[in-house]
N, C-alpha and C positions, 0 to 999 in steps of 0.2 A: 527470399534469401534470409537466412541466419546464422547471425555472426553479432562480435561478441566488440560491442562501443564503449568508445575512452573515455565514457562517462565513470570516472573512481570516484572515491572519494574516500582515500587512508585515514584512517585516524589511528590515535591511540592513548587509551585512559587509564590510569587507575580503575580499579573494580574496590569493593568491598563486599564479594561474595568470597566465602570459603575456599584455602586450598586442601585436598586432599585431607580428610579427616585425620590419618593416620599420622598427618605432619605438622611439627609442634617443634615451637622452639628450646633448646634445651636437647635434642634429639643427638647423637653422633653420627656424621659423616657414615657410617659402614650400615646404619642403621636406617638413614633416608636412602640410601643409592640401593638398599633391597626393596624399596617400597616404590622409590620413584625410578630406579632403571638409573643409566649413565646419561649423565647431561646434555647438553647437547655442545654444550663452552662451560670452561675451569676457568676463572682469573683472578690470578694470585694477588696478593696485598698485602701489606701492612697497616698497623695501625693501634696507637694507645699500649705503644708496646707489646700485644700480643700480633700473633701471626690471623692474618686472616684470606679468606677465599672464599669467592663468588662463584657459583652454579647457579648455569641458567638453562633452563627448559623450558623447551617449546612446542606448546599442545596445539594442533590443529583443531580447531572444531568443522563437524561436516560441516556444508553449506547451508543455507536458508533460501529458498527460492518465494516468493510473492510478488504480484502482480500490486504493481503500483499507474498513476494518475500522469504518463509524462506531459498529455497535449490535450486542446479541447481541437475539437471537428466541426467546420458545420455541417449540417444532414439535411437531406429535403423533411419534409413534416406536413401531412394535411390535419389542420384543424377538422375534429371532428364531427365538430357541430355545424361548422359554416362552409367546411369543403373546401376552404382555402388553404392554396400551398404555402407555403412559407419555408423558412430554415429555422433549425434551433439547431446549440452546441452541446454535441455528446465528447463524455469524456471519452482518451483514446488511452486503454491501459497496455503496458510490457511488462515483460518477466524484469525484476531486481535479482541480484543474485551476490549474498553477502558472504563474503569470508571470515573468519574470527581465526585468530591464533591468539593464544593465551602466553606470556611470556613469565614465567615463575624467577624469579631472582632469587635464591638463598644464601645467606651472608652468614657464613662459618667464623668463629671466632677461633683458636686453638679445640680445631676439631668435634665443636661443639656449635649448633645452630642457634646464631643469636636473633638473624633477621629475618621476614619473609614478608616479599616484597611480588604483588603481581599487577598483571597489565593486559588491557587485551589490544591486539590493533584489530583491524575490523578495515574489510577495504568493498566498496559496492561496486557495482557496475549492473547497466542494465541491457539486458537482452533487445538485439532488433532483429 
């Protein structure tokens, strides 16, 4: 049987790898939404006196599948020198299966990009 255990585990971090090369602060608003497409959330704001506004994008990453360590086993065993039975514990491995989604914050200031803010969350579970 396969099926998919509530083993998670969400997270979600700041990165310090690169957003989209083309995207740089200082850009205008009409000039990132040809590059990055329509947001996926606008949120309006103020602030410091000028007008500002938040878009946020959210990149899926495929998945990641790998086979990890969940349990030890014990196994029959014959020693091969002396012929005697015995047990040893073999590792017992399942499929992991990671999600990532990228979350991009971009912080407009009067139609001008001042901030860029990214994150990834990241949720596991593993295959039985």
């Amino acid at each position: 049987m396969i099926g998919l255990v509530g083993c998670e585990t969400p997270t979600s971090s700041p990165t310090q790898e690169p957003v989209p090369r083309q995207i740089h602060v200082g850009m205008k608003k009409d000039q990132v939404r040809e590059i990055m497409g329509k947001p996926a959330q606008i949120v309006p704001g103020e602030g410091n006196g000028s007008v500002e506004e938040s878009w946020v994008y959210r990149i899926q990453q495929p998945p990641e599948m790998r086979n990890v360590i969940t349990r030890m086993e014990e196994v029959p065993f014959v020693n091969p020198r002396s012929g005697v039975m015995t047990t040893i514990e073999e590792p017992v491995t399942e499929q992991e299966r990671i999600d990532r989604t990228e979350i991009l914050t971009l912080l407009f200031r009067d139609d001008q990009l001042a901030n860029i803010n990214r994150a990834v969350q990241e949720r596991r579970s593993v295959m039985r």
